[in-house]
C-alpha positions in Angstrom: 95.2 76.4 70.4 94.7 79.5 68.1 92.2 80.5 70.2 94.5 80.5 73.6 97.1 82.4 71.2 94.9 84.9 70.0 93.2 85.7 73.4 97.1 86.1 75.0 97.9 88.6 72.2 94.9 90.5 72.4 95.5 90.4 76.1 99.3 91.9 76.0 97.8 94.4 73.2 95.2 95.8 76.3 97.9 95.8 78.7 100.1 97.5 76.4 97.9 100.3 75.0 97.1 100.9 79.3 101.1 101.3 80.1 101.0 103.8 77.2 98.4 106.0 77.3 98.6 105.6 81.4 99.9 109.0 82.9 102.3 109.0 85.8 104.6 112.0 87.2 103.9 115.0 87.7 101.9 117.1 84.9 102.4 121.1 84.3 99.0 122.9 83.0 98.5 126.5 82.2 101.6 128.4 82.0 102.0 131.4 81.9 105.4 134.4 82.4 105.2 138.1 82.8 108.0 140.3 82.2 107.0 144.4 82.3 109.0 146.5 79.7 112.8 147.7 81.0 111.8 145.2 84.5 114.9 143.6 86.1 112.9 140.6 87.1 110.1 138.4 85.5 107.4 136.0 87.4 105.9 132.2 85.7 102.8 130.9 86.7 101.2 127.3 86.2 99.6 124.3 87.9 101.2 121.2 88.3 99.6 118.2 89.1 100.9 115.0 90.6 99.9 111.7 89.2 102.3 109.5 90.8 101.9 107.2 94.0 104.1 109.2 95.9 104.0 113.2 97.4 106.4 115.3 95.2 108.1 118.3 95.1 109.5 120.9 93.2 112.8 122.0 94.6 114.9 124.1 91.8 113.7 125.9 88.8 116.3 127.6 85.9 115.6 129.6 83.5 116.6 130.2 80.0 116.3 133.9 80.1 117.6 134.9 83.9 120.7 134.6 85.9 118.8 133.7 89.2 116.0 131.8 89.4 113.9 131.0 92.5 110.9 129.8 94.0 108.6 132.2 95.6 105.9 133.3 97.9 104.1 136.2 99.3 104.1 136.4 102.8 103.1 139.4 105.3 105.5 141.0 107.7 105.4 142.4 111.2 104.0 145.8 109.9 101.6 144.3 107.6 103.2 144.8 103.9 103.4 142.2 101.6 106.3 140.8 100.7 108.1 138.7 98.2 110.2 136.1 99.7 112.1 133.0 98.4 110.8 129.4 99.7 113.5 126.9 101.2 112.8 123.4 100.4 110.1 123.9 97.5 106.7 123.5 97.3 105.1 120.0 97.8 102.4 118.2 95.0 100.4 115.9 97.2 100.1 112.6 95.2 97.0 112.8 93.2 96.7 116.4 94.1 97.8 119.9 92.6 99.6 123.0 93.5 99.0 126.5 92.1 101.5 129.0 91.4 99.9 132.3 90.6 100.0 136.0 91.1 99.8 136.8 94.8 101.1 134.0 95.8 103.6 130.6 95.2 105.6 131.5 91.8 109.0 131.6 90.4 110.9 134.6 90.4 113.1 135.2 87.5 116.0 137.8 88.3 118.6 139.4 86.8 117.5 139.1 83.3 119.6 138.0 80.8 117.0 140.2 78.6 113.5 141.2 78.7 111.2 138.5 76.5 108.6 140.1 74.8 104.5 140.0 74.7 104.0 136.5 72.7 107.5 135.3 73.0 108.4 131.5 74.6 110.7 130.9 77.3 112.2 127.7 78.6 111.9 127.2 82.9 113.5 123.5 83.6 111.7 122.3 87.1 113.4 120.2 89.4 111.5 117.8 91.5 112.3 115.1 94.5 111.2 112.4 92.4 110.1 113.3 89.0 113.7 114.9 88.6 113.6 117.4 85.5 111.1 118.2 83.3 111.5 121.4 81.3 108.5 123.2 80.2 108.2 125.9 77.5 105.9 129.2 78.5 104.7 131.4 77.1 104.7 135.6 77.6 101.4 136.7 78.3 101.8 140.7 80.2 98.0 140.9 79.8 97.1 137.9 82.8 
């Protein structure tokens, strides 16, 4: 009987130890903010990955530092210039998968700046997702990426 017992603890200890070291949601890796002296608006990068069963997305971002906030993308127009231009309905994190938001491309725009953060500084951008809901990440100022 000791045996049985101590084979059903070890057990539940195994399952236990999975269930908390197991990683499910969506993951943010990398980030990174730029914000040019006397600028009006600011840009964050990062990756975020999806770990969950299910497709994601990321449909809101606020910022500690700006009184708009938006998710961006660069896209080309009729006469060939690049523009900035905000996305409707987010950007989707295949389950499993990853999406990139970096210069050039997908990012979030940060307007109307409460203040300039400076080289080094951390802000706070608080993500909103279909599923995950909201996960707030800290990032840092790095001008020099």
């Amino acid at each position: 009987m000791t045996f049985l017992r101590t084979a059903a603890f070890a057990a539940s200890l195994a399952l236990f130890a999975t269930a908390a070291f197991a990683h499910d949601g969506v993951h943010v890796d990398d980030p990174y903010a730029r914000f040019l002296p006397g600028a009006k608006s600011g840009a964050a990068f990062f990756v975020i990955e999806n770990h969950a069963a299910v497709d994601d997305r990321l449909v809101a971002v606020t910022s500690d530092v700006a009184a708009k906030t938006e998710l961006h993308t660069h896209k080309m127009d009729a006469a060939g210039v690049m523009q900035m231009v905000p996305v409707e309905g987010g950007f989707t994190i295949p389950s499993g998968g990853r999406h990139a938001l970096e210069r050039g491309a997908d990012h979030v725009m940060m307007m109307m700046l409460n203040r300039v953060p400076k080289e080094g500084e951390v802000i706070s951008l608080t993500l909103t997702f279909e599923h995950a809901g909201e996960v707030t990440i800290e990032v840092p100022v790095d001008n020099q990426r």
